[in-house]
C-alpha positions as CSV (number, residue, x, y, z in Angstrom):
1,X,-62.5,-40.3,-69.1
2,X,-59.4,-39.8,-71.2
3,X,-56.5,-41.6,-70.0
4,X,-56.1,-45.0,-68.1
5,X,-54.4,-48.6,-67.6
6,X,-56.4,-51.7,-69.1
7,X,-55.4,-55.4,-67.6
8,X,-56.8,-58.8,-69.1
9,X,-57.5,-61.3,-66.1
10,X,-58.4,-64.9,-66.7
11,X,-57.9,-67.3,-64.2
12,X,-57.0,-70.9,-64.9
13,X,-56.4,-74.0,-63.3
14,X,-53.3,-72.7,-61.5
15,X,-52.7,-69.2,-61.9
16,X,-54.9,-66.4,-60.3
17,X,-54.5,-63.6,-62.4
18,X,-57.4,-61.4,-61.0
19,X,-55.3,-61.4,-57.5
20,X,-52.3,-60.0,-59.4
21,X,-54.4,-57.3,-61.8
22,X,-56.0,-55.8,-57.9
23,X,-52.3,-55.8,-57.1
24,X,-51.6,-53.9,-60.4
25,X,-54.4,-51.3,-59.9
26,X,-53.3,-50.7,-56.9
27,X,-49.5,-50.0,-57.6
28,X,-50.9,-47.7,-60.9
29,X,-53.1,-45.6,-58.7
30,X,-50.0,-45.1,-56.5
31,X,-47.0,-44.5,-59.5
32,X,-49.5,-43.3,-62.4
33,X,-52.4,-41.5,-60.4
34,X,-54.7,-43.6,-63.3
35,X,-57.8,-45.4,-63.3
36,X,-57.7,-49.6,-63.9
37,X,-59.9,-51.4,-65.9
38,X,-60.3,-55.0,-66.0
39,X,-61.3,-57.3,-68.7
40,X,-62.8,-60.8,-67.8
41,X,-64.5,-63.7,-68.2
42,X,-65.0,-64.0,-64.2
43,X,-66.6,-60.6,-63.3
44,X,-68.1,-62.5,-59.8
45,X,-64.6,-63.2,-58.9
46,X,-63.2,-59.6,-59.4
47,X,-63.3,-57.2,-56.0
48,X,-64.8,-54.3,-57.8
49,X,-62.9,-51.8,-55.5
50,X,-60.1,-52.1,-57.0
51,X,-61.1,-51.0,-60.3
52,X,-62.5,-48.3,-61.9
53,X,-64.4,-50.8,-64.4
54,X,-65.0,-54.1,-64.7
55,X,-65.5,-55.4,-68.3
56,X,-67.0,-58.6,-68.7
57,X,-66.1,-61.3,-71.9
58,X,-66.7,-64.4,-72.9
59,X,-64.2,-67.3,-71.9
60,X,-61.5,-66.7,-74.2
61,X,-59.8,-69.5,-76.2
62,X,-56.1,-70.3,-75.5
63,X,-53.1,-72.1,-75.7
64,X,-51.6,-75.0,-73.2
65,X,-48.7,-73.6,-72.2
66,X,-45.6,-74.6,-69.9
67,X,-45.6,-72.7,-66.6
68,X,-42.7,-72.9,-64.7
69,X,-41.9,-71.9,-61.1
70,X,-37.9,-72.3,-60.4
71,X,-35.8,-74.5,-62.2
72,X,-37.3,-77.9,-61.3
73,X,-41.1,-77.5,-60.7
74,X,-43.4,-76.3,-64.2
75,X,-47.0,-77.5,-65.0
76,X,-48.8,-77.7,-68.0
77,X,-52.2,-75.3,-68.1
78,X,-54.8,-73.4,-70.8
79,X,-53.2,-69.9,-71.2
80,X,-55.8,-67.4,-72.1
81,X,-54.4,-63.9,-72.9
82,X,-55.5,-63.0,-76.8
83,X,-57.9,-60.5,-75.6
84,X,-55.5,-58.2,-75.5
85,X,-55.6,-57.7,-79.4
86,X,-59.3,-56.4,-79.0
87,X,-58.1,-53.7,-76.4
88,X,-58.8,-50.8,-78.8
89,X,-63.1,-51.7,-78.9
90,X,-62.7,-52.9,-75.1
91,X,-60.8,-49.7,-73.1
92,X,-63.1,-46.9,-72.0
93,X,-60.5,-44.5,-72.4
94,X,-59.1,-42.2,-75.1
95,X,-55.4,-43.4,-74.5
96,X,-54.9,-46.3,-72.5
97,X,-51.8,-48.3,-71.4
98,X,-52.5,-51.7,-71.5
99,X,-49.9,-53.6,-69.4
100,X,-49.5,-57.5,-68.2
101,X,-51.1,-58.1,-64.7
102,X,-47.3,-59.8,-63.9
103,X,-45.5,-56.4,-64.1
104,X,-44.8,-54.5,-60.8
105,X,-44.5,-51.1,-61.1
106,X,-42.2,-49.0,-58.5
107,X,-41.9,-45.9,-60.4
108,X,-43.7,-43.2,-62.7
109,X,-41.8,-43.9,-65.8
110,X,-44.9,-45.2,-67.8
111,X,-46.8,-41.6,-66.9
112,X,-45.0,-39.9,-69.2
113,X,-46.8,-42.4,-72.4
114,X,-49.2,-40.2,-71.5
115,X,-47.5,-36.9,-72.5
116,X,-47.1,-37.5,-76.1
117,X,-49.5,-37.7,-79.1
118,X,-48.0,-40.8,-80.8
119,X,-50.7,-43.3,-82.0
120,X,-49.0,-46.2,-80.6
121,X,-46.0,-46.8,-77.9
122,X,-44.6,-50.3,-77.3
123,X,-41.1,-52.0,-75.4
124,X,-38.9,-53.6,-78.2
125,X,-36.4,-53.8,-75.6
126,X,-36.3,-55.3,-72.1
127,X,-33.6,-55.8,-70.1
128,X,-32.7,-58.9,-67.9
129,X,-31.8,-58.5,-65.0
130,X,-28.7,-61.3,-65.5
131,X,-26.1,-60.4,-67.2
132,X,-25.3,-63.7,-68.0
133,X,-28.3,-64.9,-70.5
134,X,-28.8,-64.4,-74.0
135,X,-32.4,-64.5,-75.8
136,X,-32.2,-64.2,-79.3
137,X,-35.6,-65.1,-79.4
138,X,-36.5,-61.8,-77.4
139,X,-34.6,-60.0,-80.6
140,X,-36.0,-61.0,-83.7
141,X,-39.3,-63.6,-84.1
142,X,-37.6,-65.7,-87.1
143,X,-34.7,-66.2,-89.2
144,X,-35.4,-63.3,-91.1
145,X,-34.9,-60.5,-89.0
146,X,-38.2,-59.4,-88.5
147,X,-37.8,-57.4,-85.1
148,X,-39.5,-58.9,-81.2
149,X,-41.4,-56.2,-79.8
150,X,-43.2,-56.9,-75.8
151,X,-46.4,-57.2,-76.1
152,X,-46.4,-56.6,-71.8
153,X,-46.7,-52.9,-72.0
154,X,-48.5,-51.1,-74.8
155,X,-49.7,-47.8,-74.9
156,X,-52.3,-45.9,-77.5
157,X,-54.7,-43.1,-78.6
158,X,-58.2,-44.3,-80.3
159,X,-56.9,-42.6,-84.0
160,X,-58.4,-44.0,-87.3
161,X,-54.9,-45.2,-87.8
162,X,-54.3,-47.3,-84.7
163,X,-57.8,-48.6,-85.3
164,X,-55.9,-50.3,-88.7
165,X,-53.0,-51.3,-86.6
166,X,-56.0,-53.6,-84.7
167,X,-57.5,-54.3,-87.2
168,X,-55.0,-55.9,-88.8
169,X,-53.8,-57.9,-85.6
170,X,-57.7,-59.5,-85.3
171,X,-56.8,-60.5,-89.1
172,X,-53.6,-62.3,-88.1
173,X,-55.4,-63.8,-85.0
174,X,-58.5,-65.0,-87.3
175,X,-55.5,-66.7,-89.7
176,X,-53.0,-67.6,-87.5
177,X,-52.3,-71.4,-88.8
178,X,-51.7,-69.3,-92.4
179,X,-49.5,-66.3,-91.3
180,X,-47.7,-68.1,-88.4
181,X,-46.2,-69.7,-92.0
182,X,-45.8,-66.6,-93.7
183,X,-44.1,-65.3,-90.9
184,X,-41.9,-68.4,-90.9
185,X,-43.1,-69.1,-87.1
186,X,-43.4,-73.3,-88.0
187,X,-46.1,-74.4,-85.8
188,X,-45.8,-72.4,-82.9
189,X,-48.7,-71.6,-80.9
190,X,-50.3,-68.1,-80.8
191,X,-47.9,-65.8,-78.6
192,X,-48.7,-61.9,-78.6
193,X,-45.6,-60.8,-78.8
194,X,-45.2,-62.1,-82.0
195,X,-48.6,-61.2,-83.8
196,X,-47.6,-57.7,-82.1
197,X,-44.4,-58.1,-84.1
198,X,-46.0,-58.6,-87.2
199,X,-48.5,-56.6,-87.1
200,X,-45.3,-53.7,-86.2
201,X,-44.1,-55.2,-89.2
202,X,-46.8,-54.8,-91.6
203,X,-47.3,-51.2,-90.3
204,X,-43.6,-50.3,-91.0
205,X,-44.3,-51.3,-94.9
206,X,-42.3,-54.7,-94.2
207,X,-39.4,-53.3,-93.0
208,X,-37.6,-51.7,-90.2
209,X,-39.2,-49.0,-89.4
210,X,-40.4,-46.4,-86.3
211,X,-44.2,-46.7,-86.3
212,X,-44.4,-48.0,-83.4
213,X,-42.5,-45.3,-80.7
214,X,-40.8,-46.5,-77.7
215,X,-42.1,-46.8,-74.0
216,X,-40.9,-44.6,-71.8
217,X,-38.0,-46.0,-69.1
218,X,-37.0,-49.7,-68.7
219,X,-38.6,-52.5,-68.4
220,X,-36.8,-55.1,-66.8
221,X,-37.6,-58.9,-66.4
222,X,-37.6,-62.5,-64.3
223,X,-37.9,-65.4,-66.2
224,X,-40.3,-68.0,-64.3
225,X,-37.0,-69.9,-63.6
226,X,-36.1,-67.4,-61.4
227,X,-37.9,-66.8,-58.4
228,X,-40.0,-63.4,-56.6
229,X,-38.4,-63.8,-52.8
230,X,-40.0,-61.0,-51.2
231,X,-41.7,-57.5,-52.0
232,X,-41.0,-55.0,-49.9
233,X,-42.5,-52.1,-51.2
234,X,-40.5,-50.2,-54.6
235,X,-37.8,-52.8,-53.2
236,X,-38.0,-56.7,-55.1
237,X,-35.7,-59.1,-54.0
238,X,-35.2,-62.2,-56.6
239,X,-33.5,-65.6,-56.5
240,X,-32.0,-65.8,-60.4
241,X,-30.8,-69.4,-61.7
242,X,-27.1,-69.1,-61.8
243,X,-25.5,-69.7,-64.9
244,X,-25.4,-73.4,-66.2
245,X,-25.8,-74.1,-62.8
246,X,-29.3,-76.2,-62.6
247,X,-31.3,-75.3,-59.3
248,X,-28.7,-72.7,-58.0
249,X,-29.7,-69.0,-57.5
250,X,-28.4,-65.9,-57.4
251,X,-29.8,-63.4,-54.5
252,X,-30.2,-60.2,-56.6
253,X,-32.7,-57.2,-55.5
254,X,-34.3,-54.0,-57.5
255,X,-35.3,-51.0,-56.1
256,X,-37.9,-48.2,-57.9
257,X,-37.7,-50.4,-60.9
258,X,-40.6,-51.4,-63.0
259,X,-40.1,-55.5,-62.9
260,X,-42.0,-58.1,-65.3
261,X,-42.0,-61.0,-63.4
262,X,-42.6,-64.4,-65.4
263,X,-42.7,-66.1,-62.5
264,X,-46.6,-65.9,-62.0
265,X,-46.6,-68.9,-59.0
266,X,-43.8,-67.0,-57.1
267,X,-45.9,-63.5,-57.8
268,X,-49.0,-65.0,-56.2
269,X,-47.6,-66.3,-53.6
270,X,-46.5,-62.9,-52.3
271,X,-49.4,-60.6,-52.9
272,X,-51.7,-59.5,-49.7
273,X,-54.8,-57.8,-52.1
């Protein structure tokens, strides 16, 4: 099969992330007219009619990480989503899209990844749907300059030379302690953005550079301090923490607009699949 969408689903503690991938495969089917596959360490747990294959792993290793769900509740739970790096030996396909199982798609924009022959497409920008907030970390990974790109939606043909680009992120992965250093990250913990970043990087010859071609459309986001309200269809309606305002929202809605929503407890809760 030539073209389809690969998700990574591993459940912890909290967060059910095989619910929102058969919410994802079901939305892609409808938008992209493509074929999911789902990598996991829980195959038993997966309802195989949602998916066109189920690819089983071993239990990844992973981060603790800070969930939050609105302003004033957060937990602290294992987050296990580096499999993502090993997506070109994994997908079945010949060009795959490999998105985030916490993006809703309401329209066909990510189809058209599918109409061009470049090795690699990736986000380097999102859009908020504030206006008010300012991520600088969402710009550049360090001090240095050295350019955020979204590891949430990627999209690429099985070339010899994308087979370098991961490649190289598996050598980065196998040394992060040493290149989180290099790359003047300190001591934070493995994040994919940012070994998608460097990696990007690397590939541009250590500069800025347009390896790496953009996505098609916009990808907007939540972060988990807002909160999912209700999904009605291509229409999402969002409570967004006002400005400097702690615990105050803002009623906000998108319609037939793709939507990454950080807020994975608020996701869940809505989802019927």
């Amino acid at each position: 099969m030539s073209n389809g969408v690969l998700c990574f689903a591993n459940n912890n503690s909290e967060i059910n992330y095989i619910l929102q991938a058969q919410e994802l495969a079901l939305r892609v089917k409808r938008y992209l007219d493509l074929p999911t596959s789902v990598v996991t360490s829980t195959p038993n747990k997966v309802d195989k009619t949602f998916f066109d294959k189920i690819i089983p792993v071993e239990t990844p290793t992973g981060n603790y990480k800070r969930y939050y769900d609105g302003a004033d509740t957060h937990v602290n739970v294992a987050f296990n989503n580096a499999g993502r790096i090993d997506s070109f030996d994994l997908t079945p396909y010949k060009q795959t899209l490999v998105l985030d199982t916490d993006v809703i798609l309401c329209n066909d924009d990510l189809k058209n990844s599918f109409d061009t022959n470049y090795p690699f497409q990736i986000y380097k920008d999102c859009t908020d749907l504030t206006t008010w907030r300012e991520h600088t970390e969402f710009d550049y990974i360090n001090d240095k300059g050295i350019s955020f790109y979204w590891a949430t939606a990627f999209c690429f043909n099985k070339t010899a030379e994308t087979k370098i680009f991961f490649q190289l992120l598996k050598t980065l992965r196998n040394n992060w302690s040493h290149f989180a250093k290099v790359f003047d990250l300190g001591s934070r913990n493995f994040r994919n953005d940012h070994i998608f970043s460097m990696a990007i990087h690397i590939m541009n010859g250590f500069m800025e550079g347009n390896w790496a071609k953009n996505l098609p459309g916009t990808l907007y986001y939540t972060l988990d301090r807002d909160l999912l309200h209700k999904i009605d269809d291509a229409k999402l309606i969002f409570l967004l923490q006002k400005e400097n305002i702690h615990g105050e929202y803002i009623l906000s809605s998108t319609k037939d607009m793709n939507v990454h929503v950080m807020n994975k407890f608020s996701l869940e809760r809505l989802l019927n699949v």
